[in-house]
C-alpha positions in Angstrom: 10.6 -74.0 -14.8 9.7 -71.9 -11.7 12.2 -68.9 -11.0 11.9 -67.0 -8.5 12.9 -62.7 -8.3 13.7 -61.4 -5.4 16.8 -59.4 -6.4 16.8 -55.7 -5.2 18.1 -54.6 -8.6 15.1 -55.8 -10.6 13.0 -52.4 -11.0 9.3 -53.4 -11.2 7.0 -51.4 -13.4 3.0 -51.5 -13.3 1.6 -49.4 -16.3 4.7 -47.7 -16.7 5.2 -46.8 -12.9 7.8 -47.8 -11.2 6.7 -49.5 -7.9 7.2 -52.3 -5.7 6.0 -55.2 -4.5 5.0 -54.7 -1.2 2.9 -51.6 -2.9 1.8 -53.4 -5.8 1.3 -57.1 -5.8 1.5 -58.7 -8.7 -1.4 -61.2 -8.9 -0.9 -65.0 -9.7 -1.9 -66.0 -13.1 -0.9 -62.8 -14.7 2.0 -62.0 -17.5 4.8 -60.0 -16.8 8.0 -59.1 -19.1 11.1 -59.6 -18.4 13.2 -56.9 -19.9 16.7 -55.8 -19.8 16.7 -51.6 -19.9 13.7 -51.3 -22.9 13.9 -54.7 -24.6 12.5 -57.4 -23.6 13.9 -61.2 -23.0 11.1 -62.9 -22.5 7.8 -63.1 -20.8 6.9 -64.6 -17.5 3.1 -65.8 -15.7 3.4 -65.6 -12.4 2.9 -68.2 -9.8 3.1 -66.9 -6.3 4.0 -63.4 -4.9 4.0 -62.3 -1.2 5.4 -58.6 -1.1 8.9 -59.8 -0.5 9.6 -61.7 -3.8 7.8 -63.5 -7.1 8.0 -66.7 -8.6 7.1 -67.0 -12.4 7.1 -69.8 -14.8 9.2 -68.4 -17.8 11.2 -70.6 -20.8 14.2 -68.3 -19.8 17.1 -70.3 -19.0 19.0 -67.4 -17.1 17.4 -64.3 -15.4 21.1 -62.8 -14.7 20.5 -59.9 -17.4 16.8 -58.8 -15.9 17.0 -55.9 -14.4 13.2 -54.4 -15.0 10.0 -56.9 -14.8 7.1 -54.8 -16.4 3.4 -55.8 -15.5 0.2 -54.1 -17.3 2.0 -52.1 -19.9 2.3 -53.9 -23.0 1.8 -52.9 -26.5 1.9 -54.6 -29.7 3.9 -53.4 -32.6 
C-alpha cells in the first residue's frame, strides 16, 4: 500500500545528516527506514518524491509513530 509523508515533523536523514527534501531528493526505487527516535518500524521503497513530500510502498499499517525516515545509512548488526 502507497503512503504518502509529508508531515513536517518527520526528520529526514541522508547518511546520518539531517536534511530535507527539497535539498535532498530521495530518488524513486530506493529504501528508506522508517524509524521512531533510533529504532526502526519498518522499511519503506519509495515511489515518487517532488521536494514537497514522498510516497513509499511500505507493509506498515500506521505511519502515526514515524517521526525520522533515514535514507543511505544502514548497517547490519
Amino acid at each position: 500500500m502507497a503512503k504518502s509523508a509529508s508531515r513536517p515533523h518527520a526528520a529526514f536523514f541522508v547518511r546520518g545528516r539531517q536534511t530535507t527534501l527539497r535539498e535532498t531528493p530521495l530518488r524513486e526505487g530506493i529504501v528508506i527506514g522508517l524509524n521512531h527516535g533510533s529504532g526502526t518500524l519498518g522499511l519503506g521503497v519509495v515511489a515518487k518524491s517532488d521536494g514537497e513530500s514522498v510516497t513509499f510502498m511500505t507493509p506498515l499499517a500506521s505511519l502515526r509513530t514515524v517521526n525520522r525516515v533515514i535514507a543511505g545509512d544502514f548497517t547490519a548488526a
